[in-house]
C-alpha positions as CSV (number, residue, x, y, z in Angstrom):
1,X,-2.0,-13.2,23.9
2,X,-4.7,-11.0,25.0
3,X,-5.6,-7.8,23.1
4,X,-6.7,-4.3,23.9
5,X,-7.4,-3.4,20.1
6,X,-9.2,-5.2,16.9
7,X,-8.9,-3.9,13.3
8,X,-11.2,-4.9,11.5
9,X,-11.6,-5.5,7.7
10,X,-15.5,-4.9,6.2
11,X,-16.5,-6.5,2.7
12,X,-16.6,-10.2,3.7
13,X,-15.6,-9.9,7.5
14,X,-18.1,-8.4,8.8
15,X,-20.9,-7.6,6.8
16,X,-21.9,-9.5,3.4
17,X,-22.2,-7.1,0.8
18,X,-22.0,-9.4,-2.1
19,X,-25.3,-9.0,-3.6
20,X,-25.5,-5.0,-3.8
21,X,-21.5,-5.5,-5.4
22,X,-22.9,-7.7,-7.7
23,X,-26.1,-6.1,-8.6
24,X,-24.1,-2.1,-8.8
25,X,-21.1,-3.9,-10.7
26,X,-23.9,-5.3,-13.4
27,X,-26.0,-2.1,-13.4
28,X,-22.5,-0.3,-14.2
29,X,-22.0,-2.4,-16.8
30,X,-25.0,-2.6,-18.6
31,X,-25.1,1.1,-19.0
32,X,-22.5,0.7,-21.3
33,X,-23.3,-2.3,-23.2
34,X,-20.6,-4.5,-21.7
35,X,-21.3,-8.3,-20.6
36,X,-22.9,-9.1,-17.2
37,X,-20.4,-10.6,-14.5
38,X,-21.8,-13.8,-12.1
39,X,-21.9,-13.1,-8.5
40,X,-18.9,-15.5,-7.7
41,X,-17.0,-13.6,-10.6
42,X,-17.7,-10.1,-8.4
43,X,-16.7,-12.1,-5.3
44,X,-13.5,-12.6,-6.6
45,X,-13.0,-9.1,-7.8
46,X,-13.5,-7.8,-4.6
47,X,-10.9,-6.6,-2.4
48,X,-8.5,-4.5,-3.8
49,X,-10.8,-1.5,-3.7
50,X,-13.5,-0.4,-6.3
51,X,-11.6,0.8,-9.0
52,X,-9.7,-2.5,-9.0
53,X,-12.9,-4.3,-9.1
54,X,-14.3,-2.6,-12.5
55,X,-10.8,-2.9,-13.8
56,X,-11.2,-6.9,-13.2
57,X,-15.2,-6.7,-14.1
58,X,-15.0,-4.8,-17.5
59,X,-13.7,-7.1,-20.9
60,X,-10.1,-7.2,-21.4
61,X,-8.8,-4.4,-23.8
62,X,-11.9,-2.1,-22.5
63,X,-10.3,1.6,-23.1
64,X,-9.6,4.0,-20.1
65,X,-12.2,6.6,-20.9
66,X,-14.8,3.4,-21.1
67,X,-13.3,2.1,-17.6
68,X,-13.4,5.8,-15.8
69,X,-17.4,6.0,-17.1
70,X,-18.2,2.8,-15.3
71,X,-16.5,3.1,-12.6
72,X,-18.7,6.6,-12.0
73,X,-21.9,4.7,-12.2
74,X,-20.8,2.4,-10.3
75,X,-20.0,4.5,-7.3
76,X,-23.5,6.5,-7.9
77,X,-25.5,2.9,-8.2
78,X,-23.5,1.5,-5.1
79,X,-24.4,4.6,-3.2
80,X,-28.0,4.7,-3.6
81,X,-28.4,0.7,-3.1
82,X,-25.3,-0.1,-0.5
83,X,-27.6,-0.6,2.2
84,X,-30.6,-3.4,0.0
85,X,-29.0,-6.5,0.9
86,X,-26.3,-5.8,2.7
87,X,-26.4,-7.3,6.5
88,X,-23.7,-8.1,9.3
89,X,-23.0,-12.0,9.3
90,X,-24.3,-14.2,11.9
91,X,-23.1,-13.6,15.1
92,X,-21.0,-10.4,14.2
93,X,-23.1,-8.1,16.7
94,X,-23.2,-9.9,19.8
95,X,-19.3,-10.6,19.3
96,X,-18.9,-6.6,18.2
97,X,-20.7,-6.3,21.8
98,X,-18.8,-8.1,23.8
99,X,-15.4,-7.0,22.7
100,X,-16.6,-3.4,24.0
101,X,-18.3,-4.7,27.3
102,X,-14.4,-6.0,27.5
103,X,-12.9,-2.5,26.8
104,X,-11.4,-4.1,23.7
105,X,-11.1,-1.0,20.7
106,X,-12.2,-1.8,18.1
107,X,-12.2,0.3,14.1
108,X,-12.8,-0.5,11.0
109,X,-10.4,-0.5,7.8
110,X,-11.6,-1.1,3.8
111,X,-11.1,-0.5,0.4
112,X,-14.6,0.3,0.1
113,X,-14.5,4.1,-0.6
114,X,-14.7,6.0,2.7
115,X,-17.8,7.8,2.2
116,X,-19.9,4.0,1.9
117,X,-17.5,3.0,4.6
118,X,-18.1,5.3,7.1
119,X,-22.1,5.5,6.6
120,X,-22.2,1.4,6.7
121,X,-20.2,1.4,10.1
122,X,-23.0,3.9,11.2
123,X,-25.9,1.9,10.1
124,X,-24.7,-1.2,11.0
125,X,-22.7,-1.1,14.3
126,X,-22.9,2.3,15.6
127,X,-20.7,3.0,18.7
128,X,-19.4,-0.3,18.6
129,X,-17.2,0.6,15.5
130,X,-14.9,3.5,16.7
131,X,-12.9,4.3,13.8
132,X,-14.0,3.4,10.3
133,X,-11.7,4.6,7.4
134,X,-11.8,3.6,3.7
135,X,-10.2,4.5,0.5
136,X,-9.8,8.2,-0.3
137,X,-7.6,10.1,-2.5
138,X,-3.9,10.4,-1.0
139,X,-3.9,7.6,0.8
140,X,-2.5,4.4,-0.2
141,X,-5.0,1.5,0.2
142,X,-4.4,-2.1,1.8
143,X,-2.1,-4.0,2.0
144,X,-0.4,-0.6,2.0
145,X,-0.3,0.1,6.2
146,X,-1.8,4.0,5.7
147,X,-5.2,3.4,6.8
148,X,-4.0,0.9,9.7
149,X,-2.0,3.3,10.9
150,X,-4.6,6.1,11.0
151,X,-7.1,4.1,12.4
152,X,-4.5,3.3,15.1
153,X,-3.7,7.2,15.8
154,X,-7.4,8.2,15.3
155,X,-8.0,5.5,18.6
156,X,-4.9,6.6,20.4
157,X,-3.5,3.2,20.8
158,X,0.1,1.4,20.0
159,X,0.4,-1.3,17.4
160,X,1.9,-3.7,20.5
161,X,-1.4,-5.9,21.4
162,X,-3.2,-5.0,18.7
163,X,-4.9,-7.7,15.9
164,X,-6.0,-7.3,12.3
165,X,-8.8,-9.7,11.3
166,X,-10.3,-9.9,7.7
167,X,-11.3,-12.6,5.4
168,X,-8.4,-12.2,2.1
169,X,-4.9,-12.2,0.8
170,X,-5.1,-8.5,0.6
171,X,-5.8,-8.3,4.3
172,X,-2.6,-11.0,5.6
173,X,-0.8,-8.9,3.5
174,X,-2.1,-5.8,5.4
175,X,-1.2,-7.1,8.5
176,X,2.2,-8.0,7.3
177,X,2.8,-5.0,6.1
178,X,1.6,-3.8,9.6
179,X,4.1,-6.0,11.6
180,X,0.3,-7.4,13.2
181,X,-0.9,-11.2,13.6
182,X,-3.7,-11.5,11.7
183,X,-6.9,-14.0,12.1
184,X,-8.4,-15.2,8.9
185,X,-12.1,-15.5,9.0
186,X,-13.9,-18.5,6.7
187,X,-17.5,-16.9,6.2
188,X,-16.3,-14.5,3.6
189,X,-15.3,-13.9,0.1
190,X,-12.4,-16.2,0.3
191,X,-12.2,-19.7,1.5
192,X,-10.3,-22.1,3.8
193,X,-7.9,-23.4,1.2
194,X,-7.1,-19.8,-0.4
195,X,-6.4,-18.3,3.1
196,X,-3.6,-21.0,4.0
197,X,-2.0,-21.2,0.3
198,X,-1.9,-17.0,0.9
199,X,-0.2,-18.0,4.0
200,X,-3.2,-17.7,7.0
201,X,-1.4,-19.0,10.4
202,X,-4.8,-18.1,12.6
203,X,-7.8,-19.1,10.7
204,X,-11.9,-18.8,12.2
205,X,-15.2,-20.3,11.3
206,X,-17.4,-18.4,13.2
207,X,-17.6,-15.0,15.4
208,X,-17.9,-16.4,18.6
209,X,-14.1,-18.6,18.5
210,X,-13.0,-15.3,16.8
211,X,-14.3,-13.5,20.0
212,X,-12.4,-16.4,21.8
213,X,-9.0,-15.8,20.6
214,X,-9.4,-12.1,20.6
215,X,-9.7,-12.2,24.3
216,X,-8.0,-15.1,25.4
């Protein structure tokens, strides 16, 4: 069916923001002494937000005070380097494009804390991201439906004919939670095979057949 709205996960949908994950995660880290993590470790420690991803990067039996301090320098390293590497996939701009010239909404909704969020959206994709919300206090994050449903209010639009595309578990379980269909994308942090054993049904391999089904 047709669409008039498209929600959008970030990390791994659609920009790639691996390397300043990895690099922040590491410099976090080493500031405390703890072992180095490999990028495809940090990829799969993504998703769940950034306090879940020191959680998953710091030893096992690492004590809370220990955890809080990295997590701090992480945020403060991520801040000042979010923007080094990090790029919009192939094809993600001209599709971005023509889902507006269509009148298609479209926001944006992460677990990336909402001030890195918000200022990526902005450097990235300008007006053609409406909406871009990320983890803050008080709100529950994905799969939870919160920030789904704000994006939704803050775009004055209905859940009916609207679509939630991201690249994870977390994010069919957002749209599940959501009562959305959701498209799986296969460029990002999770591949093919994970998607459909976490239960994919519409599943991508590039932004142009995305922009396909979207406005089909």
């Amino acid at each position: 069916m047709p669409y008039h709205t498209a929600v959008f996960d970030l990390d791994g949908t659609l920009l790639d923001t691996l390397e300043d994950l990895y690099l922040a995660t590491n410099a976090a880290l080493e500031r405390h002494s703890l072992p180095r993590r490999s990028r495809d470790e940090v990829r799969l420690f993504v998703g769940n937000g950034v306090e879940m991803l020191i959680r998953r990067a710091v030893p096992a039996g690492t004590d809370e005070e220990t955890i809080l301090a990295v997590l701090a320098d992480f945020k403060t390293t991520y801040a000042a380097i979010c923007e080094d590497h990090t790029k919009p996939y192939d094809g993600i701009l001209d599709m971005l494009t023509a889902l507006r010239e269509r009148g298609i909404r479209v926001a944006v909704v992460s677990n990336k804390f909402d001030a890195a969020t918000k200022k990526l959206c902005e450097k990235y994709f300008g007006e053609l991201v409406e909406v871009a919300i990320g983890e803050r206090a008080g709100v529950r994050k994905k799969p939870a439906p919160d920030t789904v449903y704000e994006a939704l209010k803050e775009l004055g639009v209905t859940l009916d004919s609207a679509v939630y595309i991201g690249d994870s578990d977390v994010d069919i379980r957002t749209a599940e939670n959501c009562g959305m269909p959701c498209i799986s994308v296969t460029w990002g942090l999770r591949d093919e095979d994970f998607l459909i054993e976490n239960g994919a049904k519409a599943l991508v391999d590039t932004p142009e057949k995305l922009l396909g089904v979207i406005i089909v």
